[in-house]
Structures are given as C-alpha cells and as structure tokens.
C-alpha positions as CSV (number, residue, x, y, z in Angstrom):
1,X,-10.6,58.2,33.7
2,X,-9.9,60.9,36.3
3,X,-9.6,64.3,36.5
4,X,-6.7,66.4,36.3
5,X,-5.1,67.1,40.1
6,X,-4.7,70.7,39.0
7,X,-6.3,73.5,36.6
8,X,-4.1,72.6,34.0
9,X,-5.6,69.7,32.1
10,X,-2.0,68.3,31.5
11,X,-1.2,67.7,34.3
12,X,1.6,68.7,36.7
13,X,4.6,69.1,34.7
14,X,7.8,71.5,34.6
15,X,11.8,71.6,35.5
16,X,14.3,71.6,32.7
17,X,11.2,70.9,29.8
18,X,12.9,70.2,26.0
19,X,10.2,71.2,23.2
20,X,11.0,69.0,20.1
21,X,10.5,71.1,17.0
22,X,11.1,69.0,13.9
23,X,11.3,65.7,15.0
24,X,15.5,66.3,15.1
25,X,16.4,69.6,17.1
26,X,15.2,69.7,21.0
27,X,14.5,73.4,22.4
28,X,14.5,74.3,26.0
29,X,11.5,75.8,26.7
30,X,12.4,79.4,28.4
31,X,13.1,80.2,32.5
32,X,14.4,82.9,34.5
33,X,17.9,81.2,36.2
34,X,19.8,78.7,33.8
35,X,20.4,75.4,33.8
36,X,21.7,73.2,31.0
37,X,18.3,72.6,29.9
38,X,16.5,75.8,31.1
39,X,18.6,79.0,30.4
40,X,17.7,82.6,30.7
41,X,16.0,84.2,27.0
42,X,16.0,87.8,26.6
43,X,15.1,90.0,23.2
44,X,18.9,89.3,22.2
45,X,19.4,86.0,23.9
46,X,18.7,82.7,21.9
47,X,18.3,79.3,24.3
48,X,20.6,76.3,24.2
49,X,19.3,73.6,22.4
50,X,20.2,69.7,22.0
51,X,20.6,68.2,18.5
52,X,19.8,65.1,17.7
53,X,22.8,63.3,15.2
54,X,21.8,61.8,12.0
55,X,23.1,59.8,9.6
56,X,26.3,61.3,7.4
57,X,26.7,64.3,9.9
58,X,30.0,65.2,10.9
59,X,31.0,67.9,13.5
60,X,32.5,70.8,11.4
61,X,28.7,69.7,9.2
62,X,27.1,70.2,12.6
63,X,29.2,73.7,13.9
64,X,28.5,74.9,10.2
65,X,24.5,74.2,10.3
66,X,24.5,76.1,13.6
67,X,27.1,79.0,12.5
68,X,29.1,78.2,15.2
69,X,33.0,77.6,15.3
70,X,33.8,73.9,15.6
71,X,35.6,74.6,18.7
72,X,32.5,75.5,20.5
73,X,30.6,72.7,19.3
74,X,33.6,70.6,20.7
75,X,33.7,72.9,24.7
76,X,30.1,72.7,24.5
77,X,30.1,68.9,24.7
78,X,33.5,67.8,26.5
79,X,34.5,66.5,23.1
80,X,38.4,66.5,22.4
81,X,39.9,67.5,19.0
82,X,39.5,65.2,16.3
83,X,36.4,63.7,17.7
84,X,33.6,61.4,15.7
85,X,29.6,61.2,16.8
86,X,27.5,58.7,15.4
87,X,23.6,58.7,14.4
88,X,21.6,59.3,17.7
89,X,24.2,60.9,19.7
90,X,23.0,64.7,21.0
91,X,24.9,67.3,21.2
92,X,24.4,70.4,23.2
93,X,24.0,73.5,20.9
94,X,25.1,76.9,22.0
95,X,23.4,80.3,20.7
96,X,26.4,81.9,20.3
97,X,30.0,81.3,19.7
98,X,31.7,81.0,23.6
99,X,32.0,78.9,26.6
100,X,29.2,78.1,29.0
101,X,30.3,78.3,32.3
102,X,28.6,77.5,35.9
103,X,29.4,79.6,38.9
104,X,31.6,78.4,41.2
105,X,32.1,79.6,44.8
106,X,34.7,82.7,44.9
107,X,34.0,83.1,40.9
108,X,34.0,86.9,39.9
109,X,32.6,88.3,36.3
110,X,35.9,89.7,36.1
111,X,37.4,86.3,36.7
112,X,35.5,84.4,34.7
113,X,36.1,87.3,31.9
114,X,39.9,86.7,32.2
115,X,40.0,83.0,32.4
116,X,38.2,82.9,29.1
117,X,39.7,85.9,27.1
118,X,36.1,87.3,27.2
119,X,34.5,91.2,27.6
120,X,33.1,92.1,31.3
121,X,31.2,94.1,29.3
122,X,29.6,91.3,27.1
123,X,29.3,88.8,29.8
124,X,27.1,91.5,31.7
125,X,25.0,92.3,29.0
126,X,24.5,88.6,27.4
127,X,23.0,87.6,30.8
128,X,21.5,90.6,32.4
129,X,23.9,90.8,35.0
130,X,23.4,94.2,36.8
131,X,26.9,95.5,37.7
132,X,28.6,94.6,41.1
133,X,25.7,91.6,41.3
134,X,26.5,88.8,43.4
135,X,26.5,85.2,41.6
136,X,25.1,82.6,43.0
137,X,27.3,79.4,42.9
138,X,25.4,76.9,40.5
139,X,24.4,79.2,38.2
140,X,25.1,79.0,34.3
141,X,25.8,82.0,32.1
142,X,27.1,82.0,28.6
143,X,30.5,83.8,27.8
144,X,30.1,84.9,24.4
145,X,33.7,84.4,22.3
146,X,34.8,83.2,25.2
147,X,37.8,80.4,24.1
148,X,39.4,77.8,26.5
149,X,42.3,78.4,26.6
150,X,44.0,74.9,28.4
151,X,43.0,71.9,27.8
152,X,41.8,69.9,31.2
153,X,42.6,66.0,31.1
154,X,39.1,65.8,32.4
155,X,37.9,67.5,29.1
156,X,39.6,65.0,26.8
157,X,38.0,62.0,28.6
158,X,34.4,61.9,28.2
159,X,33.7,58.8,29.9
160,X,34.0,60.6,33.2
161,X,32.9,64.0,32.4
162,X,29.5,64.7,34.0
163,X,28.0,66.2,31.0
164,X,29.5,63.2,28.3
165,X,27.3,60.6,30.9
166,X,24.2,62.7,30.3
167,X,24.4,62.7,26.8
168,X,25.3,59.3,26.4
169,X,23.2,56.5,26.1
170,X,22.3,55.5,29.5
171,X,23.1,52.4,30.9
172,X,20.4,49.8,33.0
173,X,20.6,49.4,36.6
174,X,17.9,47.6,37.1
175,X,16.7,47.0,40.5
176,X,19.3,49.8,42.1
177,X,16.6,52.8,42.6
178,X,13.6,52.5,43.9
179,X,10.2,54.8,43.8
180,X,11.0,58.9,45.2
181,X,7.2,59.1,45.1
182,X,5.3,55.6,46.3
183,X,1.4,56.3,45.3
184,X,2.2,59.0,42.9
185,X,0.9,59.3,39.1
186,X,3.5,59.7,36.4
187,X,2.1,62.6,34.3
188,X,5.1,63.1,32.1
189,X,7.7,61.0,30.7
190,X,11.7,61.6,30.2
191,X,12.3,65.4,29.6
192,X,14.6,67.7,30.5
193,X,18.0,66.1,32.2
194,X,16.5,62.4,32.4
195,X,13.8,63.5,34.3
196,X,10.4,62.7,34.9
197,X,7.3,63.9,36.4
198,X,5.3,62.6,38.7
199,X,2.5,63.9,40.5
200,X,0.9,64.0,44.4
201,X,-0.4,66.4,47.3
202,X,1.4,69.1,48.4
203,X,3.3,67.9,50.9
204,X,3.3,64.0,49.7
205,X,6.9,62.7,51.4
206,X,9.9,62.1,48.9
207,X,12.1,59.4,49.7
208,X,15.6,58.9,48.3
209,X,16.0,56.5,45.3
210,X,19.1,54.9,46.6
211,X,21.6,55.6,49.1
212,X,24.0,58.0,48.8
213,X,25.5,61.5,49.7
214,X,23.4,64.8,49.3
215,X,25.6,66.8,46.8
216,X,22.9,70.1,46.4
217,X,20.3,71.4,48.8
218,X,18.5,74.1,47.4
219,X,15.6,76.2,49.6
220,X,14.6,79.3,49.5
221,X,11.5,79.1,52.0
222,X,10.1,83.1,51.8
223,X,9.9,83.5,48.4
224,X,9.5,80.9,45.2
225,X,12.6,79.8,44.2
226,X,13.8,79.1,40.4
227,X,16.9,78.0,40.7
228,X,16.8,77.2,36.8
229,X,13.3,76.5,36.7
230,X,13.9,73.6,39.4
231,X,12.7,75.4,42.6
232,X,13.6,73.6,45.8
233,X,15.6,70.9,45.0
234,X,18.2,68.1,46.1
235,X,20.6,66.4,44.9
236,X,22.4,62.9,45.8
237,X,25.5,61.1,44.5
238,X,25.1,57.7,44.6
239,X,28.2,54.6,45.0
240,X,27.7,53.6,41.3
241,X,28.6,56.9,40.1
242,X,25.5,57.7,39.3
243,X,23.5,60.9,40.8
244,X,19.2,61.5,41.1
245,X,17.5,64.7,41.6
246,X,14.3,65.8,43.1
247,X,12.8,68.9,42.2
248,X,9.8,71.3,43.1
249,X,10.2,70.6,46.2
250,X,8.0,72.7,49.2
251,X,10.2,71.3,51.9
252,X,13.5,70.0,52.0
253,X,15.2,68.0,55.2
254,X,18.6,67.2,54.3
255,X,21.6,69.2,53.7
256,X,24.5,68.8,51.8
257,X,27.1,66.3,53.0
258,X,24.5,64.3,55.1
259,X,24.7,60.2,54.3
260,X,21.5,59.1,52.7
261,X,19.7,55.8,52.6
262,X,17.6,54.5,50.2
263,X,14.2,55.1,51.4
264,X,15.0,57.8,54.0
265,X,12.6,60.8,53.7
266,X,14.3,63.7,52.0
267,X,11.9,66.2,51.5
268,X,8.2,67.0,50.2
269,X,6.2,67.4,47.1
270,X,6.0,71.2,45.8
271,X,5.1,73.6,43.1
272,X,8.0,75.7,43.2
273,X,9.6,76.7,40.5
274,X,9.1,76.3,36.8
275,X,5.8,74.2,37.4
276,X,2.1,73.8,37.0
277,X,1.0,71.7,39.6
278,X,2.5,69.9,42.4
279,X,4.4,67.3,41.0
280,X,8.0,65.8,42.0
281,X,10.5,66.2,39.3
282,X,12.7,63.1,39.5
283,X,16.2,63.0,37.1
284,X,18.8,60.2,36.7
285,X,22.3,61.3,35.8
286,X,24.4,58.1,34.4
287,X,22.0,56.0,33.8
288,X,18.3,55.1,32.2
289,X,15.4,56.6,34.5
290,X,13.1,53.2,35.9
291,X,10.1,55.4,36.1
C-alpha cells in the first residue's frame, strides 16, 4: 500500500485518454487543441471516437451505424476503395461527414477550404476559429463535407501510412526500448495513442527509449501548454520505423532534428497539459508499448 503522489486518488494520469462506453465503442475524453485522440468539443461539436470491429460488420454496415458516408469512414482511416476489416480491427469514427486534416506549415483556412471543396465559413465555425487566426502547424481540425478529391499512392497503401500502423495490431520488439522513466510507477495502462502513464517528481529526468531523431519539440515555457491535451512534449523517430513520445513534460532539452541515443536525457517530468498529477506520458507508434 501507498498513498497517492497527488490529490487525485487515481493517480497521475492524462494525454490523449479513450473512455470505453459499451465494452465496443472507445470515446476521447474532451480537450481544448486536437489531437487524433483528444479533439476540441463545443455545444455543436461531437468528439472522434474509435470503434472496435465485430464479427459480421462490414464497412458500408459501419458508415451506416454512424450516419456517415462510406467514403469518410474510408479517408478517415487511410483505407482504399473496396476495402475489408476483420473482427478486432478499430476504426477511427468521425462526428461528421468530412476530412480531418492536420495543419501544415504555410496552410491557410482558405487553402485547406479549397483543397477539400469545403465552406471557409463551416471550417471556421466547426472549430472555433476566430477569423484571420493564425494556425499552429500540428494542429487537427475537422472539415465538415470536406471530400478528397485525388487519391494519394500513400493513401492506398496502409502498411506505410502512419495512421494504418497505429491502428494495426502492433508488432513485438522486444528488447529495442528501454525505460523513459527508470524508478517511476506505472499508474495507467495503454490509453490514448499507445500510451502509458507513468508517474515521478516534478522534474524526475526522461531519457529516450531508443535512439533516434527528434521529429517534435513542443514548449511553451510562460504559460501551460495543451498542445492536444499533451502539454510539452517530444517526439523521436526511431531506425525501425517506429516513433515514441513523451508527454507533460516541464522541461524539454532537445530540439527537433538533434540525433538521439537511447538513454540520453531528453527532458523532465511535468504536469502540463491535460493531466492530474506529474506523470510522464510515454506512446509507441508501430509497435506494442513494453511498459
């Protein structure tokens, strides 16, 4: 037995958090930036959600449970025409018919507007975009009735599409990461993007799971930082393909582009962001999270 580290008697937790409902449909709990699995809610906003396949569905039975067109069911989840999922797969669920879409640098409302077919007017209003706003690359918004328009050859292969790894069922590699958080406590298992949470002193050094290049340094040291309920957080791609994140962070020392090795000190344990305690958020994308 031992007490809680923080006033919250569950412990430190937070960062992307997926709230099963029925024992089949996954619900990202709510946060004030998006991400894939912590999007902006408003009085006319519904959250993205992740459905879990069963048995005997099919994706035009899916895109009709949902009221959604089949073609978003199929953008939402890099999934090319004429495509099959089996029992267990999930499958991100928009609130709307559209196109989600993540800010890139030099992207305009009015470009993003055009590239999909969409309303300025809708894609303003949907997100609680104030007019003239800047975006901030990394940022998701929905485009409602948004339709794409060309088909990528990275959208029709989702073997190497970021978002097909996540949703597939992640692979072993055992041995290749090693701890983020030596002498930390694990108070909440895989959630969110892969992620898990595990718990230390403000200030407690994160190390990098495996070597690497930083691919997203996030810090915003005046104020708390969201960035999608993350806070301060990093990034790193790894040479299997594979990428980790660390998350609620209260300092960060790397920066993006900077060559990482496994064990190097990247940063420190925070409460920023969508958290209620200090805690490190740790994610694997591409394969099964050791911890």
């Amino acid at each position: 037995m031992e007490a809680a580290a923080n006033v919250d008697p569950r412990g430190a937790r937070g960062g992307g958090d997926i709230t099963i409902l029925d024992g089949s449909v996954l619900v990202p709990d709510s946060g004030p930036s998006g991400t894939i699995a912590d999007i902006q809610q408003n009085d006319h906003q519904g959250g993205i959600s992740l459905y879990v396949v069963r048995g005997g569905d099919t994706l035009p039975s899916v895109a009709k449970m949902f009221q959604l067109s089949l073609s978003t069911i199929l953008w939402a989840n890099d999934l090319p025409a004429g495509a099959t999922i089996h029992e267990g797969q999930m499958l991100t669920i928009l609130p709307m018919d559209g196109v989600q879409y993540t800010i890139k640098k030099g992207d305009t409302i009015q470009g993003v507007a055009k590239k999909y077919g969409a309303k300025i007017s809708d894609i303003l209003e949907y997100n609680d975009i104030i007019p003239g706003a800047i975006l901030s690359v990394g940022d998701v918004i929905m485009v409602p009735n948004g339709k794409v328009v060309t088909a990528a050859s990275s959208r029709t292969n989702p073997v190497t599409s970021s978002r097909a790894r996540l949703i597939a069922t992640f692979p072993a590699v055992s041995g290749y990461f090693a701890n983020p958080l030596p002498g930390g406590r694990r108070t909440q298992g895989i959630h969110g993007y892969n992620g898990v949470d595990i718990a230390a002193t403000i200030g407690s050094s994160v190390y990098a799971a495996a070597d690497g290049v930083v691919t997203t340094s996030h810090f915003r040291p005046l104020t708390d930082p969201w960035f999608g309920g993350y806070g301060n957080y990093i990034d790193i791609a790894h040479p299997n393909g594979t990428q980790t994140r660390y998350a609620h962070l209260s300092a960060v020392y790397v920066a993006v582009g900077a060559k990482i090795s496994q064990g190097q000190p990247i940063g420190e344990v925070g409460n920023t962001g969508r958290s209620t305690g200090p805690h490190l958020h740790f994610e694997v994308h591409g394969a099964k999270n050791p911890f």
